[in-house]
C-alpha positions, 0 to 999 in steps of 0.5 A, spaced: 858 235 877 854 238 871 861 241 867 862 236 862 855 238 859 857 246 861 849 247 864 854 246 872 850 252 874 844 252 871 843 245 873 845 245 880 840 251 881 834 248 877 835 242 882 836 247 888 829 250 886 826 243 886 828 241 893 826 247 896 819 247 892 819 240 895 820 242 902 814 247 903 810 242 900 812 237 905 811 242 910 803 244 908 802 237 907 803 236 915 800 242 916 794 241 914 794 233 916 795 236 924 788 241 923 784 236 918 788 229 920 783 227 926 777 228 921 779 225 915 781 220 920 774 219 922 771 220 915 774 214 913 774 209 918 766 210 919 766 207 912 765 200 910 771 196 908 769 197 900 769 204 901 775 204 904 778 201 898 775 205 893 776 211 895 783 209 896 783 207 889 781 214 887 786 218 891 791 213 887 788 215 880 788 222 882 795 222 884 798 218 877 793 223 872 797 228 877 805 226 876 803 224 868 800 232 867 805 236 872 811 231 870 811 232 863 
């Protein structure tokens, strides 16, 4: 996999690199959802439906300008 460009290695690490980067990522996201889950929880559901909605959009957009700015 990866030899006919001759970047085999470079490449194969490069992506081993990014799964275990993506792991512990994973990992702190669960983390902080089992101390911070149960308040968000609450936080969200005490607001109105369009609240609900707006703040949903907004974690939304954040997220797209993150994958634009970090993916390039």
């Amino acid at each position: 996999m990866g030899r006919a460009t001759g970047l085999g290695g470079k490449k194969m690490a490069g992506y081993i690199i990014l799964a275990i980067f993506a792991a512990l990522v994973i990992g702190v996201l669960f983390f902080l959802n089992r101390i911070f889950g149960p308040r968000v929880d609450k936080f969200v559901n005490s607001l109105p439906l369009r609240k609900q909605f707006a703040l949903g959009l907004t974690v939304l957009g954040v997220l797209v300008i993150l994958w634009l700015v970090v993916g390039r």
